[in-house]
C-alpha positions as CSV (number, residue, x, y, z in Angstrom):
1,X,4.6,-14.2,7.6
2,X,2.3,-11.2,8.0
3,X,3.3,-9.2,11.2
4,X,-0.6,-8.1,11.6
5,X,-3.6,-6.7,9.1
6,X,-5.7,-4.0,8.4
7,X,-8.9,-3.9,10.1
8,X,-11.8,-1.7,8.7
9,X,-11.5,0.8,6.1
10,X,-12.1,-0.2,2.4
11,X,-14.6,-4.0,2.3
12,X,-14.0,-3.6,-1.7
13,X,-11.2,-3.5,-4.4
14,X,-11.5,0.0,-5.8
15,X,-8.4,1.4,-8.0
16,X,-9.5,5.1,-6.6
17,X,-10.3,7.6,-3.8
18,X,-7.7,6.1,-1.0
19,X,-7.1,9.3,0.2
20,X,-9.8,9.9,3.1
21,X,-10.1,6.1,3.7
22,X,-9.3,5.4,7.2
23,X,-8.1,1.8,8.5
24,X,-6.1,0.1,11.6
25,X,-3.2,-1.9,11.0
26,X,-3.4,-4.3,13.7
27,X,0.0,-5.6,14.7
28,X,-0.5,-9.5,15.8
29,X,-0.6,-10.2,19.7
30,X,0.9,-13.4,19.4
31,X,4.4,-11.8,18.2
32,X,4.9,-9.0,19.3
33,X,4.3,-6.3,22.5
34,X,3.7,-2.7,22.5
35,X,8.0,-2.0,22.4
36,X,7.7,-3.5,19.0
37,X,6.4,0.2,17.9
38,X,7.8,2.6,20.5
39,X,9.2,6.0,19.0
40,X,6.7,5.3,16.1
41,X,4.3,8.1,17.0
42,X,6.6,10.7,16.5
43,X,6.6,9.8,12.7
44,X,3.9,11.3,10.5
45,X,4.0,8.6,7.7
46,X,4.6,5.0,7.4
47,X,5.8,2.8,4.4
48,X,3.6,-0.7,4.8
49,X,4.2,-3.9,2.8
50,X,1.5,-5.8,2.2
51,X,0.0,-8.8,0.3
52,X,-2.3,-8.7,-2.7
53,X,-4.2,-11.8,-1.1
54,X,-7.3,-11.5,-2.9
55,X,-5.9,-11.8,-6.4
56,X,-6.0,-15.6,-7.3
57,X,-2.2,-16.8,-8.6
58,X,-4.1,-17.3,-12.2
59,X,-4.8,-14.0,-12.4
60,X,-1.0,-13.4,-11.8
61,X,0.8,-11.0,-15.0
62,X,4.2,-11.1,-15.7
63,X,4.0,-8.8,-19.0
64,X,3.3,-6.2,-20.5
65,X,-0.6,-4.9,-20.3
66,X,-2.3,-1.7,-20.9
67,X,-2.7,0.0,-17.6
68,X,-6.0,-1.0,-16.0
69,X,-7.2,-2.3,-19.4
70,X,-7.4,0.9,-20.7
71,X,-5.8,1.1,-24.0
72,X,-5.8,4.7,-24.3
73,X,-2.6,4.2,-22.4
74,X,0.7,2.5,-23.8
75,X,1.5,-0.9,-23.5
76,X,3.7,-1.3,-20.3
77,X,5.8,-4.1,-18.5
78,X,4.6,-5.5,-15.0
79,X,7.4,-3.8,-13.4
80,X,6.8,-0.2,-15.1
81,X,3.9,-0.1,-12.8
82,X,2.3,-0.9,-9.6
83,X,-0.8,-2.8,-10.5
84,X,-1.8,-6.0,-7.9
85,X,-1.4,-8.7,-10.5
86,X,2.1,-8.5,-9.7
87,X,4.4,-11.7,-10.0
88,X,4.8,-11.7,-6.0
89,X,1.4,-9.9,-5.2
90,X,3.4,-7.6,-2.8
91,X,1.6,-4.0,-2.4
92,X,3.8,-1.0,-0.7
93,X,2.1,2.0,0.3
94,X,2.6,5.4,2.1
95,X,0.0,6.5,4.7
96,X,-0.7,9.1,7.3
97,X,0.0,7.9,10.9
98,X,-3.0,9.3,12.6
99,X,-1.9,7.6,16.2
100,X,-1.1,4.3,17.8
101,X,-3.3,2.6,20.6
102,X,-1.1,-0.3,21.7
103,X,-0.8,-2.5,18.8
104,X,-3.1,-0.8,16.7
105,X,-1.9,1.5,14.5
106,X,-4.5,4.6,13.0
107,X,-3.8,4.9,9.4
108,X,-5.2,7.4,6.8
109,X,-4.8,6.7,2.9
110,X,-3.5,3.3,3.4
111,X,-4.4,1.6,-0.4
112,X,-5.0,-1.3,1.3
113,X,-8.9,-3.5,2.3
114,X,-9.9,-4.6,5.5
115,X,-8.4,-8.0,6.0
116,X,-5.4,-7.4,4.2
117,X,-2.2,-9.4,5.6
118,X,0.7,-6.4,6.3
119,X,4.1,-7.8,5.8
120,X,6.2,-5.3,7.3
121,X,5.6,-1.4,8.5
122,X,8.4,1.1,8.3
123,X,8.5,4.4,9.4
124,X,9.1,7.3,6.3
125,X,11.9,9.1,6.6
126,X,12.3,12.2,4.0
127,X,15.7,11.1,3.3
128,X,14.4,7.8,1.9
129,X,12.3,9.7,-0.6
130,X,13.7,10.2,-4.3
131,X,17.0,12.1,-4.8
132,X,17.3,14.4,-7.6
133,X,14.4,15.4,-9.8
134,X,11.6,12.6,-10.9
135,X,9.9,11.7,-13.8
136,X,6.6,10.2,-14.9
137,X,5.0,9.4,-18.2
138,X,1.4,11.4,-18.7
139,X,-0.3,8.1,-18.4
140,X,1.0,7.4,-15.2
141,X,-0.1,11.0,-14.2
142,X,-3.5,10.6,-15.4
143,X,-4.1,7.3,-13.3
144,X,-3.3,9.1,-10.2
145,X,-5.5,11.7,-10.6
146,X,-8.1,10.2,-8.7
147,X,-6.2,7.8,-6.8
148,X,-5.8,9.9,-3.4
């Protein structure tokens, strides 16, 4: 059940350019009272979950695909990256916390479109971030290029 959803920012799908986009995630009234997100302001970043809503369950993939359709790049497993055709359509994103008015929360680079159902907000802690030294393929590297 979502706990609220994003209100303005992006209309359209678009794979790139999330990185100026500004939204609200509007926490739902019904459910919960401004204590729900006391102390949250003192964060910087949040780590949302959200649902894919607008990709129709036959458009679902649960193999391997070239990245975006581009077969420039290898063919990859659902699960070796984050497209939305994802078996459970779930999305997770970082985003700047610009502030929060009552229930509405002032997000910037949220990859997510105005309507969107959020399933659960969480604020990012540095220590939740990767251990240790990461790695990426090129192709992965190239897709991001543009993405923020």
């Amino acid at each position: 059940m979502p706990v609220g959803r994003v209100v303005g920012g992006r209309a359209e799908v678009r794979d790139d350019n999330w990185g100026g986009e500004r939204a609200i995630i509007r926490l739902d009234a019904g459910r919960f009272g401004p204590d729900a997100v006391a102390g949250l302001d003192t964060f910087s970043h949040l780590e949302v979950v959200y649902h894919f809503d607008r990709v129709p369950t036959d458009k679902i993939q649960t193999g391997a695909r070239h990245p975006r359709g581009n077969t420039d790049w290898p063919l990859v497993g659902i699960f070796a990256q984050r497209g939305k055709n994802r078996p459970n359509r779930l999305g997770v994103s970082r985003c700047r916390l610009i502030k929060a008015d009552g229930l509405d929360l002032h997000v910037q680079g949220l990859d997510a479109v105005d309507g969107t159902p959020v399933l659960d907000i969480k604020p990012y802690l540095a220590e939740f971030g990767p251990q240790g030294h990461t790695t990426q393929p090129d192709w992965a590297t190239d897709i991001m290029r543009h993405y923020y």
